[in-house]
Structures are given as structure tokens and as C-alpha cells.
Backbone as JSON, one array per atom type, in Angstrom:
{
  "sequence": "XXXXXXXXXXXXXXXXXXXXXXXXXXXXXXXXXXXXXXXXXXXXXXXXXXXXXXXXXXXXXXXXXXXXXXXXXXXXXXXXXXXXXXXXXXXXXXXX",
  "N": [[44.24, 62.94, 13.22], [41.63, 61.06, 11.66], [40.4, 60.66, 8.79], [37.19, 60.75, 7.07], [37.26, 58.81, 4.38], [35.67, 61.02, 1.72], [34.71, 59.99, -0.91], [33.15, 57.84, 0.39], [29.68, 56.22, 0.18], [27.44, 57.64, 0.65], [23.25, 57.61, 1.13], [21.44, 60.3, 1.36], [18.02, 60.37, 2.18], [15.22, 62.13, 0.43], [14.7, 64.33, -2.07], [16.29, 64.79, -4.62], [19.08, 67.27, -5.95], [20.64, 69.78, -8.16], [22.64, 72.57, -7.43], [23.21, 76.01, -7.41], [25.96, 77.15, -5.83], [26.73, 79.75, -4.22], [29.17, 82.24, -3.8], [30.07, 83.15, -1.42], [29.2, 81.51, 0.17], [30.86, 78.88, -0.7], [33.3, 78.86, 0.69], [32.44, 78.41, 3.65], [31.3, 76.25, 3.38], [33.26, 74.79, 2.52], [35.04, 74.24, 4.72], [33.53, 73.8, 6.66], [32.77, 70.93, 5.89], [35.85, 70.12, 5.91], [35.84, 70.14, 8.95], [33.68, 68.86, 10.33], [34.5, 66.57, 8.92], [33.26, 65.2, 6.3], [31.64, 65.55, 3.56], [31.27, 67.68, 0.91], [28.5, 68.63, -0.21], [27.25, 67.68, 1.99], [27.75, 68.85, 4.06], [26.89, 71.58, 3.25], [23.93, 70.6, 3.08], [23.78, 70.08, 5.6], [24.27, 72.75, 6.9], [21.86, 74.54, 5.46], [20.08, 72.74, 6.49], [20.46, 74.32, 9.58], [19.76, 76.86, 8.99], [17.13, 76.83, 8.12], [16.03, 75.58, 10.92], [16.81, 77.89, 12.16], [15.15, 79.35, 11.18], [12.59, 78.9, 11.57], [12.37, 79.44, 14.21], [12.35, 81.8, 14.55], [10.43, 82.7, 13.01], [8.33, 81.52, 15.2], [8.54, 82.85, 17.11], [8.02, 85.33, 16.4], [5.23, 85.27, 16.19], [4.32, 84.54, 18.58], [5.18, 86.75, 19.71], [3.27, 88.63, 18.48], [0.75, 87.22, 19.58], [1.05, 88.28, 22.14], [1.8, 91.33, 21.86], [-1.4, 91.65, 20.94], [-3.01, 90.68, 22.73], [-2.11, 92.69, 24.34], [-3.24, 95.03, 23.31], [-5.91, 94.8, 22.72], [-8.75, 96.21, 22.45], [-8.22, 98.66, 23.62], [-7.73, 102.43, 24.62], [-5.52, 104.83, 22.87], [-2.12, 105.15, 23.9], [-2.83, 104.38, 26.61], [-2.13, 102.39, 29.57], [-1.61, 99.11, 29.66], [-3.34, 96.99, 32.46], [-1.37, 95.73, 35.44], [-2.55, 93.27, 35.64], [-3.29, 92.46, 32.75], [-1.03, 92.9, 31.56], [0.28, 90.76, 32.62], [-1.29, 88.57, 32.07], [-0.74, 88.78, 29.42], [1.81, 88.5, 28.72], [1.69, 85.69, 29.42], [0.21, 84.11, 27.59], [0.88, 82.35, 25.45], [1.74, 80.5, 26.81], [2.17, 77.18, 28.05]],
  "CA": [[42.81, 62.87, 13.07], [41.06, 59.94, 10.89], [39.84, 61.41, 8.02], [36.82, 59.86, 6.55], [37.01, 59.59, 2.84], [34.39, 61.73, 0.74], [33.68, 59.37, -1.63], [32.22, 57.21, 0.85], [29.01, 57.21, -0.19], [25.45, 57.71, 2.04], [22.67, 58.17, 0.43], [20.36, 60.31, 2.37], [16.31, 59.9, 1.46], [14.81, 63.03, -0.65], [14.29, 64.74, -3.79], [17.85, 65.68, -5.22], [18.71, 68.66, -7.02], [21.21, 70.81, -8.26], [22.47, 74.03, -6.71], [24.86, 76.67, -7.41], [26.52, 77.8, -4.32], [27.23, 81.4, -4.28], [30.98, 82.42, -3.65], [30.27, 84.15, -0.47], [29.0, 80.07, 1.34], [31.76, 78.18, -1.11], [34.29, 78.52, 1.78], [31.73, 77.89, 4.46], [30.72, 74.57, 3.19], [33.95, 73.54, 2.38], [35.2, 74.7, 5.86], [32.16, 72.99, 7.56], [32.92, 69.78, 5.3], [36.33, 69.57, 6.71], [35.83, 70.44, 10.29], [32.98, 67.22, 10.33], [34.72, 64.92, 7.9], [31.84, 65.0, 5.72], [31.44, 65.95, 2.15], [30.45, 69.05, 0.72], [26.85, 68.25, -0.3], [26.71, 67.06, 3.66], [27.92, 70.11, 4.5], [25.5, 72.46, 2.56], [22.64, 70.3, 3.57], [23.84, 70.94, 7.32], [24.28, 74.48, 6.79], [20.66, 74.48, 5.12], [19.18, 72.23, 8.0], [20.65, 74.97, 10.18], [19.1, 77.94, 8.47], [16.01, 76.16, 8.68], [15.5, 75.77, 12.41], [16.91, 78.96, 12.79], [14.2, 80.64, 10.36], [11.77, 77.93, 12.25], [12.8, 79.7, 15.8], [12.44, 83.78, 14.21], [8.83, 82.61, 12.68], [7.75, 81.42, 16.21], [9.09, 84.15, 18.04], [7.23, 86.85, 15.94], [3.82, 84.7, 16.58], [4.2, 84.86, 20.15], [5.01, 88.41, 19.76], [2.06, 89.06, 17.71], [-0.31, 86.85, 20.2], [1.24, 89.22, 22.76], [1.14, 92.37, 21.32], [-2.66, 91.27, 20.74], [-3.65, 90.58, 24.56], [-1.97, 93.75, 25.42], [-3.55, 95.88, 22.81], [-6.99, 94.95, 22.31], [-10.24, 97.07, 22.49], [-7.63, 99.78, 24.51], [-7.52, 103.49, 23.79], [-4.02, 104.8, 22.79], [-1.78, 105.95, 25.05], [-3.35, 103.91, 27.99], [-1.14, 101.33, 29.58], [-2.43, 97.85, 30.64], [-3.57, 96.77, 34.23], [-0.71, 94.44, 35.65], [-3.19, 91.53, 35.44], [-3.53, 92.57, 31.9], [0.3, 92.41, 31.25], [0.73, 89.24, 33.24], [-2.15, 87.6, 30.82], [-0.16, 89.1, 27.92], [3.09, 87.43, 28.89], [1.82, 84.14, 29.39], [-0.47, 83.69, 26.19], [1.44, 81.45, 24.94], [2.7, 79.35, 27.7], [0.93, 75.92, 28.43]],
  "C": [[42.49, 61.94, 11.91], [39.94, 60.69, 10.31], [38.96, 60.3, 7.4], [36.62, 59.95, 5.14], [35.59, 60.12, 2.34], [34.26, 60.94, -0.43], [33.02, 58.14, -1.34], [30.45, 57.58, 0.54], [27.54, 56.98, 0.5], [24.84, 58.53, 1.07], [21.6, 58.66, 1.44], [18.64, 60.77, 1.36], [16.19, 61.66, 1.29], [15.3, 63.25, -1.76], [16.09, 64.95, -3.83], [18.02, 66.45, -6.13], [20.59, 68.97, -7.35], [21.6, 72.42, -7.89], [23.64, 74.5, -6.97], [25.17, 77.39, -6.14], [27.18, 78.92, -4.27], [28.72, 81.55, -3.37], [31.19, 82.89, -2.39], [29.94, 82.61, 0.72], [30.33, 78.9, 0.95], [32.72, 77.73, 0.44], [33.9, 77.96, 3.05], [31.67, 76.34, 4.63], [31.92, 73.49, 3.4], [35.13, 73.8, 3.64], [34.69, 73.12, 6.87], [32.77, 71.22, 7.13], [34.53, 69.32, 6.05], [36.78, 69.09, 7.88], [34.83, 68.78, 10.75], [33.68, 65.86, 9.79], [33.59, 64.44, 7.18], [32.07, 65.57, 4.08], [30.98, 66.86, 1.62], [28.99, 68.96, 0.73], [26.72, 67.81, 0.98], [26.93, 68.1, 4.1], [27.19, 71.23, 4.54], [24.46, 71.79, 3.33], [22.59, 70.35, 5.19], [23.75, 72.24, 7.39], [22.52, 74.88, 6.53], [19.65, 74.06, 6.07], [19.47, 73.34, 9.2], [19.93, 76.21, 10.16], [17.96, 77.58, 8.72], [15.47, 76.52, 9.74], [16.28, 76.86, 12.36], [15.33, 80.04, 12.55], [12.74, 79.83, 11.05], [11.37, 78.8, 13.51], [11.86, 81.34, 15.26], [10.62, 83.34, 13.98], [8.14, 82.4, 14.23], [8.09, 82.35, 17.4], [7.93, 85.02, 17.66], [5.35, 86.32, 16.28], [3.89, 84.95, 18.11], [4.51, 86.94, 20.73], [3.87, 89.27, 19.25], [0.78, 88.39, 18.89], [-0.16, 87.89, 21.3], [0.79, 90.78, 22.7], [-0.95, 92.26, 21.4], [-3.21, 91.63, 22.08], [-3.43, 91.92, 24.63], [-2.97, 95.11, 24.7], [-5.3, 95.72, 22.51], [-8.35, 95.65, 23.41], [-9.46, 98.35, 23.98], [-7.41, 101.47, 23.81], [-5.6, 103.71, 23.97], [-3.74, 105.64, 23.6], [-2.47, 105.9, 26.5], [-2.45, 102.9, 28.16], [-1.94, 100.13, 30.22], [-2.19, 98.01, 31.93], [-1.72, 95.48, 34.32], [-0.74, 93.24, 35.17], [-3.22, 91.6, 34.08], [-2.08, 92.22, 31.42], [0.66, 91.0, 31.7], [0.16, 88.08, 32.27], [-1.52, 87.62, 29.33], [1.39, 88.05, 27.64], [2.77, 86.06, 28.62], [0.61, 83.82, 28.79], [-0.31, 82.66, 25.5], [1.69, 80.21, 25.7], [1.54, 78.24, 28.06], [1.76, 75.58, 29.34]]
}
């Protein structure tokens, strides 16, 4: 396998910082870093871009669960169940 050296060096565009990397991602990163051929700091910031759209995905989930919830629950007494058509409208709230 053709290893690409790490002190090749790419600069990618934003702010730059400092970060301490907690002992429990250390191995992750530097896992991740050699599985790509990439560099730690490329590694982390993949790992990070990953977390991201994951926490991207969970936020738009719970909105569509909340617009849901909504349709199915409004101006209903408790312990009544929607009409069909009322569930069917609830489902596809979201959908364009």
C-alpha cells in the first residue's frame, strides 16, 4: 500500500484552532488517519464532519417528528385516536 506522507501539507480554508483530544478518540483518529492515509488533524476533522451530519440527520428527524406528532394531536381530546385520513395527513407533513 502507498503510503502518503503526513507532512505533506494541504491547507484546508477556515478558522484554526487548538484542541485537546480526549484519550477515549486519540486511538480513533489515529486509527482513522491510518486507514485513509491522511494525517491526524484530517482525521479529527473527518470524524467531526461526521458527527456533524450525523447530529444534522437526529435534529431533522425530531422536527418531522414534532410536525407529526402536531397533525396528529391537535385540538383532539385524550385518549381519542385519529381518523385514517387524519393519520395519512400526519405521515406525509413533511413530504413535498
Amino acid at each position: 500500500m502507498a503510503t502518503r506522507s503526513r507532512s505533506a501539507t494541504f491547507t484546508r480554508p477556515g478558522r484554526r484552532t487548538t484542541l485537546r483530544v480526549p484519550p477515549n478518540l486519540e486511538a480513533e483518529v489515529a486509527l482513522l488517519a491510518d486507514e485513509l492515509e491522511i494525517s491526524e488533524n484530517e482525521a479529527f476533522v473527518h470524524l467531526a464532519q461526521f458527527g456533524a451530519d450525523a447530529s444534522r440527520r437526529e435534529r431533522d428527524i425530531r422536527r418531522v417528528i414534532g410536525r407529526r406528532r402536531a397533525a396528529v394531536s391537535k385540538e383532539r381530546r385524550v385518549g381519542t385516536l385519529p381518523s385514517p385520513e387524519e393519520m395519512q395527513e400526519a405521515i406525509l407533513v413533511d413530504r413535498s
